[in-house]
C-alpha positions, -999 to +999 in steps of 0.1 A: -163-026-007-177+010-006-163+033-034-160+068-029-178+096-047-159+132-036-120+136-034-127+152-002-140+118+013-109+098+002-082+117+012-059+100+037-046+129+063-010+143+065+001+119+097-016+087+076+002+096+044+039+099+068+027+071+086+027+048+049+055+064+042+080+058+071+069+022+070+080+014+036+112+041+039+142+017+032+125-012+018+149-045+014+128-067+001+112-085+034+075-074+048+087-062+080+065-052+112+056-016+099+042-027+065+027-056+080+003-031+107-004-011+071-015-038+053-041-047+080-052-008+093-061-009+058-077-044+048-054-053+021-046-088+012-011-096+002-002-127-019+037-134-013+038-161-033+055-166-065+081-145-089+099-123-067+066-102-068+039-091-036+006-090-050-014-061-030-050-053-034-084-049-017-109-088-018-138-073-040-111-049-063-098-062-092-070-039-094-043-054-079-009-035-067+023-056-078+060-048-059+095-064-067+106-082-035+140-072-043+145-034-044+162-017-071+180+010-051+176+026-019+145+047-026+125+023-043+101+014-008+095+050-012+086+057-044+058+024-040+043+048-010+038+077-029+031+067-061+012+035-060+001+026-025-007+059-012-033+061-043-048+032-046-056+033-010-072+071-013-092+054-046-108+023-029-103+027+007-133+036+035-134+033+068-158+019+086 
């Protein structure tokens, strides 16, 4: 894994930010399609196993991203894009 030194390097464009975002728009609990093609664009693992919890993180990170299986209301697929998965992609994320 290959960490990033400038913001300017790690910035996911406008149409890769929407793209995240539509996937996980609606979220009802099941991986579907869309956030299946994310999770590999990107390289992250996802553990479904176990406590009503995904476990979603890069191999070599050890900060890992955790999200309820069950959604607590409509927006909550959302929220996960922009204020967790949308981040930690931007922070250990590089292409190529």
């Amino acid at each position: 894994m290959i960490f990033l030194g400038s913001l300017e390097e790690r910035v996911l464009g406008k149409d890769e930010k929407r793209e995240i975002k539509e996937s996980f728009r609606g979220w009802r609990g099941r991986v579907g399609k869309s956030q299946r093609n994310i999770f590999k664009k990107y390289g992250l693992n996802v553990d479904f196993s176990g406590s009503g919890h995904l476990k979603i993180g890069f191999e070599n990170v050890r900060e890992k991203l955790y999200f309820s299986k069950s959604s607590s209301d409509h927006r909550a697929g959302l929220n996960f894009a922009l204020k967790k998965l949308i981040p930690y992609i931007e922070h250990y994320y590089k292409s190529g």
